[in-house]
C-alpha positions as CSV (number, residue, x, y, z in Angstrom):
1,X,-0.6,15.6,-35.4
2,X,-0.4,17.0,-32.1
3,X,3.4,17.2,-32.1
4,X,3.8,18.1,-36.5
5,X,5.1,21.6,-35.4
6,X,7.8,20.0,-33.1
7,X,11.2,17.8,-33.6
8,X,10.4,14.5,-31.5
9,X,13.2,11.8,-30.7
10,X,11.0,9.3,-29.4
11,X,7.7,8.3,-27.6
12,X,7.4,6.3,-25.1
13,X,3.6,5.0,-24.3
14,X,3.1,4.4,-20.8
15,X,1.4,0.5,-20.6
16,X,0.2,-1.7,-17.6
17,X,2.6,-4.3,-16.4
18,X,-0.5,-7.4,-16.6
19,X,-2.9,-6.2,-18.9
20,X,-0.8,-4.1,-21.6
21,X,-3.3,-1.7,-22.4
22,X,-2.4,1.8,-22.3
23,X,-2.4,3.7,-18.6
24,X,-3.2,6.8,-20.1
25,X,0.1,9.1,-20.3
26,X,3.3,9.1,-22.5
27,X,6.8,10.1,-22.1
28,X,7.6,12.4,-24.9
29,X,11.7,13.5,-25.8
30,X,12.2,16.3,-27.9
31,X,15.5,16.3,-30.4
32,X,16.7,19.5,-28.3
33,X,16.3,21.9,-25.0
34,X,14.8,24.2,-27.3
35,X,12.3,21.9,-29.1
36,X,11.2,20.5,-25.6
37,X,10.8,24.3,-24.5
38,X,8.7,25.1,-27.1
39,X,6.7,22.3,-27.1
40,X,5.7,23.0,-23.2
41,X,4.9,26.4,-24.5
42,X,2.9,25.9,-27.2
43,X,1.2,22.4,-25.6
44,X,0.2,23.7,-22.1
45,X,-3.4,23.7,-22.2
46,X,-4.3,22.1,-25.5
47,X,-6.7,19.2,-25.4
48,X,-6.1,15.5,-27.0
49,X,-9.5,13.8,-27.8
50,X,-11.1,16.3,-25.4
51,X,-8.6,15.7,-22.9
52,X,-6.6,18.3,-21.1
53,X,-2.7,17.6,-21.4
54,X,-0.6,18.0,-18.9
55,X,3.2,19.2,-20.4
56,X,6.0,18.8,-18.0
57,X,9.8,19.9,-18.8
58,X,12.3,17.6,-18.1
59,X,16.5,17.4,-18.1
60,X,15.4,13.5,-19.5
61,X,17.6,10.9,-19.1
62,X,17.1,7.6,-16.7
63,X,17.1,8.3,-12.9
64,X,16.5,12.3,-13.8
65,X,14.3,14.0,-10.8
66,X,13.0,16.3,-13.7
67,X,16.4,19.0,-13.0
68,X,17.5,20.2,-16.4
69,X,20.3,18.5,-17.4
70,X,23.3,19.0,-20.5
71,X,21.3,16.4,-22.2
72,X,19.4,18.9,-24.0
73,X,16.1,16.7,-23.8
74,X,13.0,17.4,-22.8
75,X,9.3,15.6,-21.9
76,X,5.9,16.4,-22.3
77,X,3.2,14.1,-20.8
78,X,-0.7,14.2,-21.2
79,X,-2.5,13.7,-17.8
80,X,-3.1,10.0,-16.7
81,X,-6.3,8.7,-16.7
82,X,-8.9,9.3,-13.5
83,X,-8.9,5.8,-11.9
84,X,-12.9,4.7,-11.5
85,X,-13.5,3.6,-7.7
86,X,-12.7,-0.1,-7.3
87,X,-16.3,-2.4,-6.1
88,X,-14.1,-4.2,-3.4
């Protein structure tokens, strides 16, 4: 629901390496520059499960540094989970 008003390519759910459970933040691509744009605009402080997202724009693409590239893609992340202190 949180993304209805926008045209998403894909998803991709970030997960840890030995446990597979979910590490708290996503990697969303918007269909174009303008989609991702939006997105970021209307997103930027909205909650998710009384969370506050995070929405970062991004040229996409592997090995981007989060320039704006021709691609025309775009991400939008929520903010990663507060890590509790370890008992070490």
């Amino acid at each position: 629901d949180l993304f209805r008003d926008h045209r998403v390519a894909r998803i991709n759910l970030a997960k840890d390496r030995d446990t597979g459970k979910p590490r708290g933040f996503a990697f969303v691509a918007m269909e174009t520059k303008g989609d991702a744009e939006r997105a970021v605009r209307n997103l930027r402080g909205a909650e998710l499960h009384g969370r506050p997202l995070r929405i970062d724009f991004s040229g996409g693409g592997k090995g981007d540094k989060g320039g704006k590239s021709d691609k025309g893609k775009g991400k939008a992340a929520p903010i990663p989970k507060k890590r509790r202190p370890s008992s070490s």
